[in-house]
N, C-alpha and C positions, 0 to 999 in steps of 0.2 A: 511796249504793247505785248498782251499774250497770243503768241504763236495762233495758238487755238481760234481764238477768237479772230482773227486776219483771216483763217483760213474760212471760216464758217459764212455763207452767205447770208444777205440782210434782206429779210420779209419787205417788203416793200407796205407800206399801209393802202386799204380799199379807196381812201381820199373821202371827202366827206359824203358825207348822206345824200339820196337825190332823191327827189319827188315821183313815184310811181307815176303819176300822170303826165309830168310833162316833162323830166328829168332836171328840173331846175335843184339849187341847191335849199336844202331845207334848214330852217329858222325853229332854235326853240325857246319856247318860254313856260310858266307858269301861268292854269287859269287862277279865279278866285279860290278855287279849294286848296289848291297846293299841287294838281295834277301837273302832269309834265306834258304839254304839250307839243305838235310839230307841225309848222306852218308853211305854206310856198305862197307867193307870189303871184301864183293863178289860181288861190281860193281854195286849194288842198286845204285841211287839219284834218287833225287826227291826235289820240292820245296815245304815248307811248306806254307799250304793251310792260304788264311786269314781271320779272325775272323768275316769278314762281311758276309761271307760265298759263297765269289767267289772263286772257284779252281782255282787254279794256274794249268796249263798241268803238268803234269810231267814225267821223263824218264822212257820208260818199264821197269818192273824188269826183270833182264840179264834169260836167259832159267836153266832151271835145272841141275846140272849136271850129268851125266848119268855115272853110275858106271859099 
């Protein structure tokens, strides 16, 4: 093993993605066009935004739900 690298600490990863509205984890898939979409569980979507750094619109996140 190299010395160096033993000594250098390891980045831990963010873990995956979560849903703005209600922090559940996010689902992605392809629509009809070939968009990349990101899905949760409580009705969130949205398209992911692209790297040129033009936003894609995306859907509101669904309202709260009120207990």
């Amino acid at each position: 093993m190299n010395r160096a690298l033993a000594k250098t600490p390891l980045v831990s990863a963010g873990g995956p993605p979560r849903c703005a509205a209600c922090g559940g984890r996010l689902t992605f898939g392809t629509d009809t066009q070939g968009r990349t979409m990101e899905q949760c569980d409580c009705g969130y979507r949205g398209y992911v935004s692209l790297r040129t750094g033009i936003a894609v619109p995306n859907y509101p996140a669904p309202a709260p739900a009120s207990s």
